[in-house]
N, C-alpha and C positions, 0 to 999 in steps of 0.2 A: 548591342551591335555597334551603334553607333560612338560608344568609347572604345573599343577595338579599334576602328579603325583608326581611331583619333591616335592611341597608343601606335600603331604598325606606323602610320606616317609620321609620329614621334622617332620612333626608332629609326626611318629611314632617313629620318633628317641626322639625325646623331651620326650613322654608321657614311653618310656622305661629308658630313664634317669633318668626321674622321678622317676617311680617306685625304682629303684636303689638308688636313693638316698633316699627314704621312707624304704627299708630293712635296711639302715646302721646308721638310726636312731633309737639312745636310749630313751628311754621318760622318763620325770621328774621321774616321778612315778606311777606305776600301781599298784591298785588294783582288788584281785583275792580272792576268796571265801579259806578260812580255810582248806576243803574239797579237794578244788586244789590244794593245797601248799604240803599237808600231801601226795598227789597222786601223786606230784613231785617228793618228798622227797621217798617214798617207791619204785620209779621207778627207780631212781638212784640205791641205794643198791643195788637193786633187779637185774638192767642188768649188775651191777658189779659182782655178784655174777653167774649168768647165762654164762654170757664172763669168766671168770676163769674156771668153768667147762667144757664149750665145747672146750677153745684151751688147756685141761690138758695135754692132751696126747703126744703136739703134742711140747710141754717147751722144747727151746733148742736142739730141734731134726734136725731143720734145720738149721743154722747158718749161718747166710750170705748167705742165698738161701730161695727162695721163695719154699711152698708146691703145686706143680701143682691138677689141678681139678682134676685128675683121682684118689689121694689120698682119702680116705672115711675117713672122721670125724665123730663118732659114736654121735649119739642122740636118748635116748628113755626116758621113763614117770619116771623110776626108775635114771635117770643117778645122779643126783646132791643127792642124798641119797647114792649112791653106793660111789661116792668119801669121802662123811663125813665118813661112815663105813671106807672106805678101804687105802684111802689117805690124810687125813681130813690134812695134812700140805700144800696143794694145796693152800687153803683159804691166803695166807698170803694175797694178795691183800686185803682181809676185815677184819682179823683180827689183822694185823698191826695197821690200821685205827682207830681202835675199842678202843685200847688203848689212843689215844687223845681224841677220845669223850666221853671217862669213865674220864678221868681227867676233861676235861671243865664241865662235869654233876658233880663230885664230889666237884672241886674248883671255879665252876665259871668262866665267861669269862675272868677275869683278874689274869687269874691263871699264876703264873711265868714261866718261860723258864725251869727254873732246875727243874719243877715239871714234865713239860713232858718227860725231859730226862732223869731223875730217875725211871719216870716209863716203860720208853723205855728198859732201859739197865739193869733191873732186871725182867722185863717180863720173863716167862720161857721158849716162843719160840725158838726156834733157829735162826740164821739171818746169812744171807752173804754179802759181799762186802761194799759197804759202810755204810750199818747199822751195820757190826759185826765190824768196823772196829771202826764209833763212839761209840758203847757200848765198847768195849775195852779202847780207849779213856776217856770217864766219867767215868768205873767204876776204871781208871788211873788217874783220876784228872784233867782232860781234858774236861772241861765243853762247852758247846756252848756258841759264836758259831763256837770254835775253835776245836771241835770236828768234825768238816763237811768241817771244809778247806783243800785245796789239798796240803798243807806242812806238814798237819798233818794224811792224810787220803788219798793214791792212786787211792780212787774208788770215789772221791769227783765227778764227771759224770757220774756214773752210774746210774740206772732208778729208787733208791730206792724210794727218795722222791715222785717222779710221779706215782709209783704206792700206795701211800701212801696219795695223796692230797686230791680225793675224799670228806672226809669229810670234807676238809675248803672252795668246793663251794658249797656242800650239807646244809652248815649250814649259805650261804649270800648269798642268793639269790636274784639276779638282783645287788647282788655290789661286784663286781669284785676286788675295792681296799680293801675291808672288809677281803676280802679272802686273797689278800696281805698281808696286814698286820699279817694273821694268820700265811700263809705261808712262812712270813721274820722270825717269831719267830721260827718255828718247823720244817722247810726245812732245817736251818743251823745247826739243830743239826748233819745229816749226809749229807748235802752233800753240792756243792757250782758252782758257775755260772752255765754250763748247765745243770748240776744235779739238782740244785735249781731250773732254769728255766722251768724245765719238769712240778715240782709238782705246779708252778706261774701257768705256760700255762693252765693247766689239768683245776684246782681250778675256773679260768675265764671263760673256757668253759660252765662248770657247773653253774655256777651262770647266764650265759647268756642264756642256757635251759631254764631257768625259764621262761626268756620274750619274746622268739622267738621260731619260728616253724621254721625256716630256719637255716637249718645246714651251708650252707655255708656262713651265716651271723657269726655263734657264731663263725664259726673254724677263720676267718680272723679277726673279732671285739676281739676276746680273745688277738689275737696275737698282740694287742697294750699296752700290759703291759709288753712285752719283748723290750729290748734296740733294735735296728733295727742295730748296730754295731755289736752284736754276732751274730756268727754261727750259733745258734739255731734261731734266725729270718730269719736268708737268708735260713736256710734246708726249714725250714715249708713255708716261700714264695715262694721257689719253687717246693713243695709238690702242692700249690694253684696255681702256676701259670702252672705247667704241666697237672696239671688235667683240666683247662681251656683248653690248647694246645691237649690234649689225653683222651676226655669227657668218652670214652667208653674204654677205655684200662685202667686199672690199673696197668697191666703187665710192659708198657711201661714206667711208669709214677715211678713203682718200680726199674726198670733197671736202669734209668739216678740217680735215689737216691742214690742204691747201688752205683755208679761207681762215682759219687761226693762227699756223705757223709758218704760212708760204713767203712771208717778206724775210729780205733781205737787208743787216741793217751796216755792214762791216766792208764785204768786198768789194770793192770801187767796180770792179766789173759785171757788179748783181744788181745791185741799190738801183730800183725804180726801172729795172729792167726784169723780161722773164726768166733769165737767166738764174740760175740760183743752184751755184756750190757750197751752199751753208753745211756744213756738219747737219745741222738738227732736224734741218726738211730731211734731207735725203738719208739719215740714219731713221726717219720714222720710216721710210719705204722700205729699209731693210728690215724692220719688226714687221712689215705689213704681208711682205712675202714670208715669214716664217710662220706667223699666223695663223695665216687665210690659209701658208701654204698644207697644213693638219702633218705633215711631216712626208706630206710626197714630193719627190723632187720635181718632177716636171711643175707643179702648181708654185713650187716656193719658189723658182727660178722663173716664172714666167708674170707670176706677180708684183716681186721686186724688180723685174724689166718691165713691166708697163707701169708704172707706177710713175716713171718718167725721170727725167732732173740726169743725175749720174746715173744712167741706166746699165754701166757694164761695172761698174764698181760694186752698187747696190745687189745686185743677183750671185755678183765675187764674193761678198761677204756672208749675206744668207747661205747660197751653195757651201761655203766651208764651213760656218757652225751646221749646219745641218748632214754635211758629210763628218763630220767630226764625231756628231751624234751616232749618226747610223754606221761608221766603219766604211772604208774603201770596198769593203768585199763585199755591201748592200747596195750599193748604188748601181742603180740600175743599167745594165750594158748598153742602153744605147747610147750614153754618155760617156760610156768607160770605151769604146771603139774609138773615138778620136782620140782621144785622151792617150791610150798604150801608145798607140802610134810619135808620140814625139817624149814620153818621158826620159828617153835619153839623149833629146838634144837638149845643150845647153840654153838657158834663156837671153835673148840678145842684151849683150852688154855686161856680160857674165859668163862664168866660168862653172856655173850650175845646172844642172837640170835637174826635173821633180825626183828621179831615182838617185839623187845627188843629196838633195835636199833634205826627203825622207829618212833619210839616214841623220845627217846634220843634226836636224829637230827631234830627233829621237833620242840621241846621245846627251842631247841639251834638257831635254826632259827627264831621262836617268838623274841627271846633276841636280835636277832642280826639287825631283822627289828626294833625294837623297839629304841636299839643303834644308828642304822641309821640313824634316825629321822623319820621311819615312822608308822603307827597307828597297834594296835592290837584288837582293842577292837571289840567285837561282832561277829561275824560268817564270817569277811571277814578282808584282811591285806591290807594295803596301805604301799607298799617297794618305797622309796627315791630312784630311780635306779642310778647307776654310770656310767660314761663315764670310760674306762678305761684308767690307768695312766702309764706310763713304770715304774719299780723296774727300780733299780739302775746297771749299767755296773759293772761285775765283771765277771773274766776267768780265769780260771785255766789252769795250765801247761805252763803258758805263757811264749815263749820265748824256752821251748822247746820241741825238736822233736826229737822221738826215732828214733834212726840209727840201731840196735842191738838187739837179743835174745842172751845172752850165757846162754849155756848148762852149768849147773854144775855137779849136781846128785851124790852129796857125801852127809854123815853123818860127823858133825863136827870134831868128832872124825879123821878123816882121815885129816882134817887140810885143809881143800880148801880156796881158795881164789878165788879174782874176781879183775883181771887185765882190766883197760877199759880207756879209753881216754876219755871226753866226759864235761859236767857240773850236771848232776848227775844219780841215780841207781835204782829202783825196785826189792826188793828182792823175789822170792816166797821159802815158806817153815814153817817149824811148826817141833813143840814137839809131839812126840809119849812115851807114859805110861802108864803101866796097874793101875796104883795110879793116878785117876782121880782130887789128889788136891795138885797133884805135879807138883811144877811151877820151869822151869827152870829158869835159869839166865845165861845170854848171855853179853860178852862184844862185842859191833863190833868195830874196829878199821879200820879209812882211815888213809894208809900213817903212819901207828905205834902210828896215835892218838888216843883214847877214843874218838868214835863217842858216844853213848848209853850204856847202859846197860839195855836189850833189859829183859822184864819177860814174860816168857812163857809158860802158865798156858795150863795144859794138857784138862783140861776140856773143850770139845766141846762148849761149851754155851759162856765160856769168853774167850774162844783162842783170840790169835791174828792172823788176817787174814791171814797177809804177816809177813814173817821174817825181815826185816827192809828195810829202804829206806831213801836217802837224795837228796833232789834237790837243785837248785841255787849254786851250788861249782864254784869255778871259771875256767873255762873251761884249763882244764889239764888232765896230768897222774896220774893214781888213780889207790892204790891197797889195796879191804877189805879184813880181814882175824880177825879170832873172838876167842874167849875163853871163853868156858863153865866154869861158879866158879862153880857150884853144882851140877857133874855127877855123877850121879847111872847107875847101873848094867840095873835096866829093864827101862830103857830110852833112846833115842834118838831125837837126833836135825837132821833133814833132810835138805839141800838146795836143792833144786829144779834147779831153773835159773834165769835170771835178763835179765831187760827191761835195755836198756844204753839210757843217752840222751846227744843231744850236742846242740848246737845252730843254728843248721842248718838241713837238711837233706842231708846226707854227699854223699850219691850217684847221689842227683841233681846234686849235683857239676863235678863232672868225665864226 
């Protein structure tokens, strides 16, 4: 009796390994009806666009802390109409996006690099961190993909491109490297290794929606097109392997994150603050909601909104692979009532709306199956699937680690400087003008040399983010101090304060 049983639990471990190994298979190629592909493709948008609405409110509110359940997050039939009215720049998650796939519909799939970032950096949105930072960049001469590296760009980690990917797994469906490739070309515009990474990881996800109903398949299957030597592979493995360890705590599973991956070591406006727009935190919150969430929407949207950090971006991204998954025509109506109600307004700053778009992304996914090597013809698609491939290893800040915030909080005028020991700086600060197309001009000088001569265009649109920054100096005494060639009366250059970095972290060592 007692080897029976031993045999049946033999067996059932076999016939579960099985199983296991039949979820982490990709198949050659699947075909799926026209009608399913088009109900993919509108389910994406659509819980991108749902997830930006419900975590609006709550953007940034927490930083480095989770929002506990006693918190009420508002939801009714009017809500995604009240934000277009009343705060329609909420949307950037989809109307970022929007702008790549107005280009690929306008030039085609072999549309060049500088087409997308032309029309990135004269878009007339507004933009922060590492996309204001490559627009400043391009519209300086600074083309990709040197527009999105972190010698040229501070916030080269931050979540831009992640919340921006969407469309390159929207439009390869079931081919992961398809979307790679899209996403080598127009992720480097702003950003570079983890920042890169986010909008890789996001893009894979998405494309693996397509042929799987198993979230915990796509979240681990995506993550083999990240190098398994970055950081951003070991957060998200053990996003995967905590949630194995803590099935039913997400809380817990949120804590060991923060207190491993929760620093900040790149954005001048994160570093030793609770602030924190890194790619890598706030893409583990987006696995934490798809998770925990087992594939229900309200749980996977309300997970990746308390999760905190970018709380309207993270629930944007979860909601569209998981609408992606389940098709527009499963998601549940109480999220699809606000939703019908504005899909044919345009989104502010654009000449799109989601029944605009749906179509767009659809046409560009025909292309892309067909690229692929697989069939279009007749009322059903056969996609050539892809196994995924790792991008290439590439890390920013490498080598260094901020030791230091100094306080500055003068106007140039007053002559400040910034004494630091270290291998190099982060500066925060900017031009104030009532002459919106008065652009300063800044010398900064290290050590009484001409580092830059820094232009500092009053206009919110082409500001430069940050006041200046150099890395890789040779690990020394260093003292900035600058000269305005062209001051007026109703002007000012403000410094804020600076990030210091050395090659070490100096208080390990003590």
């Amino acid at each position: 009796m007692k080897s029976l049983i031993v045999t049946i639990s033999a067996i059932c471990c076999l016939f579960f390994a099985a199983c296991k190994q039949k979820e982490s298979y990709i198949p050659a190629e699947l075909t799926i009806s026209k009608e399913t592909l088009l109900d993919k493709i509108k389910g994406g948008w659509a819980g991108q666009t749902i997830g930006t609405a419900y975590g609006g409110p709550t953007e940034f509110v927490y930083n480095s802390g989770m929002i506990h359940d006693y918190v009420p997050i508002p939801w009714h039939d009017n809500y995604i109409k009240w934000w277009f009215d009343e705060f329609p720049g909420l949307f950037d998650d989809v109307y970022m996006d929007l702008t790549f796939v107005e280009v690929f519909d306008r030039l085609g799939l072999d549309a060049h690099v500088d087409s997308f970032a032309m029309a990135f950096a004269n878009a007339p949105y507004p933009l922060w961190h590492a996309n204001q930072v490559a627009r400043y960049n391009i519209l300086n001469g600074i083309m990709p993909p040197a527009s999105g590296h972190w010698l040229n760009n501070p916030c080269a980690d931050d979540i831009d491109f992640q919340i921006e990917a969407d469309f390159a797994g929207l439009m390869a469906p079931g081919m992961p490297n398809s979307a790679t490739e899209i996403a080598d070309k127009i992720g480097h515009i702003m950003n570079y290794g983890n920042g890169w990474y986010g909008g890789v990881y996001v893009a894979a996800m998405y494309t693996l929606a397509f042929i799987s109903d198993d979230i915990e398949f796509i979240v681990e299957k995506a993550l083999e097109t990240i190098p398994k030597k970055s950081t951003f592979y070991q957060a998200m493995s053990d996003v995967i392997r905590w949630h194995r360890e803590f099935p039913n705590d997400w809380k817990r599973t949120w804590f060991e994150l923060e207190r491993k991956w929760g620093q900040d070591i790149g954005c001048p406006h994160g570093v030793f603050l609770p602030f924190n727009i890194d790619a890598l935190i706030n893409s583990t919150h987006v696995i934490l909601g798809l998770l925990y969430g087992q594939g229900d929407f309200f749980k996977t949207l309300d997970v990746a909104t308390r999760a905190g950090n970018d709380s309207d971006c993270n629930p944007a991204t979860a909601a569209g692979i998981l609408g992606t998954m389940l098709g527009y025509s499963n998601i549940p109506e109480k999220w699809m009532i606000p939703l019908k109600e504005v899909e044919d307004i345009d989104f502010v700053y654009t000449n799109i709306s989601l029944n605009k778009v749906y179509r767009m992304s659809y046409q560009q996914a025909l292309q892309m199956i067909e690229r692929g090597g697989g069939n279009t013809q007749g009322d059903f698609v056969t996609i050539k699937c892809q196994e995924p491939v790792s991008v290439r290893f590439e890390q920013a800040f490498a080598g260094h680690y901020p030791v230091d915030r100094v306080r500055i909080r003068q106007n140039v005028t007053q002559n400040p400087k910034l004494e630091f020991e270290g291998i190099g700086f982060a500066m925060r600060g900017g031009v104030n003008c009532r002459d919106a197309s008065y652009i300063a001009e800044l010398e900064v000088f290290i050590n009484g040399e001409l580092m830059e001569t820094a232009k500092l265009p009053a206009e919110s649109r082409i500001r430069r983010h940050d006041l200046t920054w150099k890395y890789q100096l040779p690990k020394g005494k260093y003292t900035v101090t600058f000269n305005w060639l062209n001051p007026r009366p109703d002007a000012n250059i403000w410094v804020n304060d600076a990030v210091i970095y050395s090659d070490a972290f100096s208080h390990l060592s003590k």
